[in-house]
Each structure stands twice: as C-alpha cells, then as structure tokens.
N, C-alpha and C positions, 0 to 999 in steps of 0.2 A: 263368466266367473271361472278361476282357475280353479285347478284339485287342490293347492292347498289355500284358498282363500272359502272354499268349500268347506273342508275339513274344517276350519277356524270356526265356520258359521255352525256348523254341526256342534262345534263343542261348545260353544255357548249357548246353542239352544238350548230350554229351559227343560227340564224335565216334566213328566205330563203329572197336570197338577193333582192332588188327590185332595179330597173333601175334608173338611176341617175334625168331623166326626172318625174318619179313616185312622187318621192321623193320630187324633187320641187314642181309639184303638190300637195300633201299635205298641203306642206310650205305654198305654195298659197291658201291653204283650211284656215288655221292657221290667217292665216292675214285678208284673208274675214273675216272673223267671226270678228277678233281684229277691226277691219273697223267701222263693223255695230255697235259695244259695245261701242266704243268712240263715235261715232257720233249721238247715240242714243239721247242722251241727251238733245245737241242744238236741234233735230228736234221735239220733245217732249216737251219742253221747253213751248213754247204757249200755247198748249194743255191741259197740267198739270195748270198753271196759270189759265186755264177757270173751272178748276175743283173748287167750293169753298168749297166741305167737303176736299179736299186735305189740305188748308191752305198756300200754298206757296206764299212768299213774293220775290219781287227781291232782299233784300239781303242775303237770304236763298238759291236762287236760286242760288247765285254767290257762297255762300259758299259748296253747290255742286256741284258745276263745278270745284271747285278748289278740294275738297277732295278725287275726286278720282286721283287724281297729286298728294296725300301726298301717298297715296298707291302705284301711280307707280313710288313714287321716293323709299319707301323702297323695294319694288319687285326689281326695276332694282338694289338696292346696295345689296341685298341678291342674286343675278344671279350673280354680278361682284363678289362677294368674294367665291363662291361656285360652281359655274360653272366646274372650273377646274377638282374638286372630285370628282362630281357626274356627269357630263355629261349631253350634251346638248339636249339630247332625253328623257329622264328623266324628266327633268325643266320643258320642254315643255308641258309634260301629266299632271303634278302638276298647270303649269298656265292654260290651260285649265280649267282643272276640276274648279280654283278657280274662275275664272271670269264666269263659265258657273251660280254657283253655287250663285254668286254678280246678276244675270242676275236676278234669280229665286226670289230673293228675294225685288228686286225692283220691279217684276211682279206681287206680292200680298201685297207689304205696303203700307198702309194706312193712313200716314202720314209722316212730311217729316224725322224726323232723323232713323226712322229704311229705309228709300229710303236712305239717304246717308250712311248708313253702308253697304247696297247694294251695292253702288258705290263705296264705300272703297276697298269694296273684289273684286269686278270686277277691279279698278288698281292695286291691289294689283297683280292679274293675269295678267294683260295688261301690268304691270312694269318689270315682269320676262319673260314675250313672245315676247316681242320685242328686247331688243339684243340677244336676244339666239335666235331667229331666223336667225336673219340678221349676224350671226356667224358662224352659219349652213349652211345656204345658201352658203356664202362664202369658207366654208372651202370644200363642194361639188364641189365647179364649176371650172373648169378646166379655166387655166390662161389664161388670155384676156378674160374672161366672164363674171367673178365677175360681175359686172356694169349692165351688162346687166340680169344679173339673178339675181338679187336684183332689178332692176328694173319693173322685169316681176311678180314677186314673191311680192313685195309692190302694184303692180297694182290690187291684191286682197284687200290689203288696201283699197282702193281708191271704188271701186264697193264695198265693204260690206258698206262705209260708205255714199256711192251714193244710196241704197238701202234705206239706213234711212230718208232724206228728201223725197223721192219716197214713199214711205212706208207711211208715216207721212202725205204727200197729199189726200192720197186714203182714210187714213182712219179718215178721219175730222171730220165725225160722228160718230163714234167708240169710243171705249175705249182707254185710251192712251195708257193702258196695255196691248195691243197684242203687240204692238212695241218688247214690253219685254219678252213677251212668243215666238216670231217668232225668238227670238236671243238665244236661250235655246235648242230650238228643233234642229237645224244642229251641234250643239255641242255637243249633245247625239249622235248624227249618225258619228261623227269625231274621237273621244275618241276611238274607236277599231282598229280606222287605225294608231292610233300613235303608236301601238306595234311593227307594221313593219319598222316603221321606223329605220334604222343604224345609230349607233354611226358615227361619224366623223371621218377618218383616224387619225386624230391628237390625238383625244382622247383613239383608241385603241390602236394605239403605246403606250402613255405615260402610258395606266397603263397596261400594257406587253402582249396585245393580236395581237400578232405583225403579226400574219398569217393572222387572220381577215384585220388588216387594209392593209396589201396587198394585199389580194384578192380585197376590198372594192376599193382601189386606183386604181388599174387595171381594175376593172369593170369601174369604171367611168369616166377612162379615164387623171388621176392626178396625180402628183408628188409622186416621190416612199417618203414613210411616214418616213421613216431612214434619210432623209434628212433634216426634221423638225428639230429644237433646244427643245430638252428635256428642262422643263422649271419648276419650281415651283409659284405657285401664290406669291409669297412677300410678305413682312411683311406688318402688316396693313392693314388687308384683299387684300392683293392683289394692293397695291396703291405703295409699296414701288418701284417695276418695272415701273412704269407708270412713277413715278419721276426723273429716275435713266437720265445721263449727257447725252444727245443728244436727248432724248424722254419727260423729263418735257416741253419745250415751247409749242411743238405739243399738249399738254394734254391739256394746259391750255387753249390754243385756240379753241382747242375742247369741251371743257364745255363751252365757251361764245357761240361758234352757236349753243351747245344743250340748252343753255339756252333760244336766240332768236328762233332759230327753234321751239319750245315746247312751247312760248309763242305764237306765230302766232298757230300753231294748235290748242291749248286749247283754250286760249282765241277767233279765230273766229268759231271755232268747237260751241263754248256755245251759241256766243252771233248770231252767223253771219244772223237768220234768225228775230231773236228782231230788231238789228240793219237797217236791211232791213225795216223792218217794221216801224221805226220812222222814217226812210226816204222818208215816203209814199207810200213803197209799200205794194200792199194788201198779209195775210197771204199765199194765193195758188201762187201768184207772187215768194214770198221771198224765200218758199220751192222749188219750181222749181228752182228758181236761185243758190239757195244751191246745187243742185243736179248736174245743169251745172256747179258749181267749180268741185264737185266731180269728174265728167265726166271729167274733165282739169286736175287734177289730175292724172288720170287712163292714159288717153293719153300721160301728159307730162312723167311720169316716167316711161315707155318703149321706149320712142323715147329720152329722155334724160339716160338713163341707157344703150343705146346701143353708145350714142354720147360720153358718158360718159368712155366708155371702147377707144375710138380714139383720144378725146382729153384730156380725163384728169376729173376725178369727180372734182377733185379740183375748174377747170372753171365753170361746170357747175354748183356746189353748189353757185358761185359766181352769175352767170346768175339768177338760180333761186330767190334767196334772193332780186336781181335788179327789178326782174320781180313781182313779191309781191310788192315791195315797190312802183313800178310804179304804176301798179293796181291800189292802194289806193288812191294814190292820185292822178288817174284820176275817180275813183268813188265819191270822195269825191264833185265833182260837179256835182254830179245829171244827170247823165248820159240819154238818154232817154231809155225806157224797151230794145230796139234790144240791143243796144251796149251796154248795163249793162252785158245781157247774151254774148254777147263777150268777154269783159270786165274779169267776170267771169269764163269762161273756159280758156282762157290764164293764168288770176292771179293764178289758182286754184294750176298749176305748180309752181307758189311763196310761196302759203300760206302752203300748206302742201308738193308739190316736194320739196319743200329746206331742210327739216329736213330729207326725206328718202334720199336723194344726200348726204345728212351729213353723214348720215348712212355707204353709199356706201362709201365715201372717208375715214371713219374712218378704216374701214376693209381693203381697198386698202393698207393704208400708215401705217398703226399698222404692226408688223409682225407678224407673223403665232402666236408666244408664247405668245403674248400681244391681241389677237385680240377679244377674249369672254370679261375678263375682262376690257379689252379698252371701247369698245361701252360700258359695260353695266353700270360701273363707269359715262363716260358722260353722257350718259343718266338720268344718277341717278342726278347726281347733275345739268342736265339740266331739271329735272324735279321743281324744284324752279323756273323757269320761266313758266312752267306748271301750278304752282300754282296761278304765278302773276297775268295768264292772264284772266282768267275767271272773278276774283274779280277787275280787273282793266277796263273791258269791262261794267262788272256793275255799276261800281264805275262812268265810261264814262256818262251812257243814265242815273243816277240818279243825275249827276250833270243838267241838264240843258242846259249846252253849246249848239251852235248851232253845228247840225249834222254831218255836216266834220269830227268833233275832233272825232266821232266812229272809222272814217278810218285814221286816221291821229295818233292815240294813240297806231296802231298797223303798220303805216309805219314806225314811229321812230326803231323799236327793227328789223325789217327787216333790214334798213340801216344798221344799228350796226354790225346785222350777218354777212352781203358781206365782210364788210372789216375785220371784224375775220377771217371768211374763207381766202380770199384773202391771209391774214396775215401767214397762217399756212403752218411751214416748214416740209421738209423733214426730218423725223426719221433717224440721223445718226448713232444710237447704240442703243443695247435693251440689258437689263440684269436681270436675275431674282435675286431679293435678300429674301436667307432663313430666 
C-alpha cells in the first residue's frame, strides 16, 4: 500500500465507536450549557440595571431579550435547510463554538449594544443546537424511547438554566460578569468531546457510508438504516416536503405551539425574576423562586418524557400548556411565599416543559426523512414568539397595570398552545420534492 493510498484509508476510518448511553450524555452536556446561556439573562437582569456606568434602561433591556430570538430564529432556519448536507454532529460543534464565543463577549462589554451582539451570536448558536439536538437524540434512541430520552437529555436544559438564578443569588455582590465567564469555561472543556461523537445512522446511510451506519445501528440497538426513506431536503430550503398533502396541517400547527411555547420561555426566562419582584417579592426571594421553576422543569421533563413514551407526547404537550396556564393564573393572586414556591415548581413544567414536549412530539410524528428539518423549521418560525415575548413582558411592568396582567399576558399564549397541540393531526404521507 502506498503513503498516500494509506493516508486515504486512515481518513475514512471510522472513529472509535462510543456507547449509545455516552453519547446522550454528551447531548446532555450540550443542553446544560444551552440552559445556563438562555437563562443567563433574566437572572442577571437586576444586577446589570444596578450597574449605572452599564446604562441599561428597561426598554433596552427588552430589546435584548428579544434579540437573541432574532438569532435563534435565523440559526434554527440555517440548521432546517442545511442540516440534511452537512450533518448533525457537525452543526452541533459550530453552534457551540458560536454561543460559547456570544458568551465571551458579553463577559467583557461595557455597554449595552456590543452586550446585545453578544447575545445575537450566542442565539445564533442556541437557534442551530436545539433542533439538531433533539434530532440527534431521536434518531439514536431505540423505539419506545424517543420521549423518554429527550426527556432525560432536555433535563440538562433545565439544570444549566437552574444554575443561572442559583448562581445570580450567590453572587449579589459580585460582578454580574462571572455569570458570563462561568458559562464560557465548560464549553472550552465540551468542544473536544463533540469529535467523538457519531454521525446518525440516518445520515450515514444517506450519504453512502452504509457500513458505518450498520455497525452504528447494531451498536445501539435500532432499526436496520436500509429501512429509512432515502429523502432529499425540497425545494425552498427544505419547506417544500413539510407542505406536501397529508403533512402541511401538522406543520402549521406545529409553528403555532412553537410559537406559544417560545413565547412562554423567552418571555418568562427575561422577565420572570422583574416580575416577581413588582409583586413584592424581595430580589433573593424571586431568584430562588426562579430556580424552584427550574427545578419544576428538570423534574417534570423526565417523568413527563417517560409518560410521554405510554401515552402519547401529544397529551402531555397538551397537559403541560394546561398546567402553565393554570399556574399563572393562580400566581396572579398573590400567593403566600410557600405556595408561590409550589406554585412554581409545578408551573415550571408549563412554562418551559411544554415547548421541550413540543419538541418531543414533533420528532415522534414527523418521520424519519422530515424530522431535522421538521423541528428545526418550527422552531425557526416559532422563534417570532421568542421575539414577542421579552418585549411584550416589558411592554407589561412599563405600562402600569395592576400586577396580575404580568402573569395573565403570558397565560393567554399558553391557552392558545393546548388547543394547537390538542389540534395536531397525524402525518398521513411524507414526500420529498427535488
């Protein structure tokens, strides 16, 4: 064999395989991080406001909370139309690096528009790692699991973003800035392990490394990959199959709960610890209170992601949306502190489990050829309620109104989602058009 016929064979050899478990660990690593970068924000929020050479106003504020939702609405529609070519392990190591890099740079600005360019690059990375994740996840997990390992795998979510109002407690006399240095450093120590990670069986079939994705599918225990529908993205980046006769009503219904789900995260992500706070409770109260949604969150999306694999994401996307809406408008009458923090860790499974349940039910009912594209489209275009919500949370505490309307401005778009969800049929055909 020569050196470079050598060399050739070296670089198509496959990378040493890792365990199906590994691997979602990872995943899980991936989403921590995503967690703590979204959630950063709201719990920082007071902190930055007490700074006065910062200069932030609350309607600056709002329009940073909303702009990093303009980046992960184009991240997520650059992942839906490109995904397919380049692979979802790939994506992954690029959003990283970007939000790590969006991290870095809100950790030394010094005023607010180079902080919200920060923010920009940091969704810009959060827009392309969330449905490439939750695509990943799915296309690994051996059937009847989905649910549950999407579940288990978001509940890294949920702790990195439990971290941030926890974090943001402790360090009241501090700089607001470690927030943002402490979210920088475990994504330098992340970055080397995404090399290990395996293409998808789906994706080594389709672009002809077909030995790979059978070894890969045997290892982990999953449908032999020959079995898959060879698929092309369709025209229109990838939208022309989403539309095609038995799969458009599902699509559409699928972008109204990514629209209501992404509004309830962003907007109570931004505001949730403000809002607290004009309702008389004091700043260490509100962040703790924040922390116990989180905690509600971590909890409901494992024990709803396993429920979810028995009866149906469908119900539970429905339940959650209920259970949010409920929430609110029992906090909206001034709960006393215990039952606020009850209150709280139940809802927590409304406000943010309803959009990872979304997640989960869109991967379920999409099939295999539709299912990067699928989520990562919804998501894109449920990133517009991503946008709403921040500056519509502002828009709330600078009007005046009495207090309710905080939580009452974000049960209306929860109701809305149930009966979307509710709404949303079964995909009767899938087609790709060239």
């Amino acid at each position: 064999m020569t050196t470079s016929t050598a060399r050739a064979a070296a670089t198509r050899a496959p990378r040493p395989l890792l365990s199906s478990g590994r691997a979602l660990a990872i995943a899980t690593l991936i989403c921590t991080l995503e967690g703590f970068d979204l959630a950063v924000w709201g719990a920082s929020v007071p902190l930055i406001m007490k700074d006065p050479g910062f200069g932030l106003t609350l309607p600056a504020a709002g329009l940073i909370g909303a702009i990093i939702s303009v980046g992960m609405l184009i991240g997520a529609a650059v992942a839906g139309a490109i995904v397919q070519r380049v692979g979802q392990v790939r994506l992954i190591g690029v959003a990283v690096a970007l939000f790590t890099v969006g991290m870095l740079v809100c950790a030394v600005a010094g005023e607010p528009v180079l902080f919200g360019v920060g923010r920009l690059v940091v969704g810009l990375g959060l827009g392309v790692v969330l449905p490439t994740v939750n695509a990943y996840t799915a296309d690994i997990s051996k059937p009847g699991r989905i649910g549950r390992n999407i579940g288990l795998t978001m509940a890294g979510y949920g702790l990195g973003a439990l971290c941030a109002p926890l974090l943001a407690a402790l360090l009241q006399q501090q700089s607001y800035r470690w927030l943002y240095v402490i979210g920088v450093v475990p994504a330098l120590i992340l970055l080397p392990l995404l090399r290990r990670l395996p293409e998808s069986p789906a994706f080594l079939w389709r672009t002809g490394r077909r030995d790979e994705a059978r070894e890969l599918a045997t290892a982990f225990g999953l449908p032999d990959p020959s079995a898959q529908v060879e698929s092309h993205p369709g025209r229109w980046l990838g939208l022309g199959a989403l539309f095609a006769k038995g799969v458009a009503p599902a699509t559409v219904l699928f972008w109204i709960v990514s629209f209501c789900g992404l509004l309830l995260v962003f907007g109570i992500s931004a505001w949730l610890p403000t809002i607290l706070q004009a309702a008389q409770y004091a700043i260490g109260n509100a962040l703790f209170l924040t922390a116990a949604m989180w905690l509600g969150v971590i909890v409901g999306v494992i024990v709803g992601g396993r429920i979810a694999d028995i009866i149906g994401a469908k119900a539970m996307v429905v339940i959650a949306f209920l259970t949010g809406t409920l929430g609110l408008v029992l906090m909206a009458f001034a709960p006393p502190l215990w039952l606020m923090y009850v209150l709280m860790f139940i809802s927590g499974f409304g406000f943010i489990g309803s959009q990872i349940m979304s997640n989960a039910l869109m991967v379920t009912r999409y099939p295999t050829e539709l299912r990067a594209n699928g989520i990562a489209w919804a998501l894109s275009i449920g990133r517009i309620g991503a946008i709403v919500g921040p500056p519509l949370g502002a828009a709330v505490l600078a009007a005046q109104v009495p207090v309710e309307w905080n939580f009452y401005a974000f049960a209306i778009p929860a109701l809305v989602g149930a009966v979307a969800a509710l709404l949303v049929p079964r995909i009767t055909a899938s087609r790709s058009t060239r």
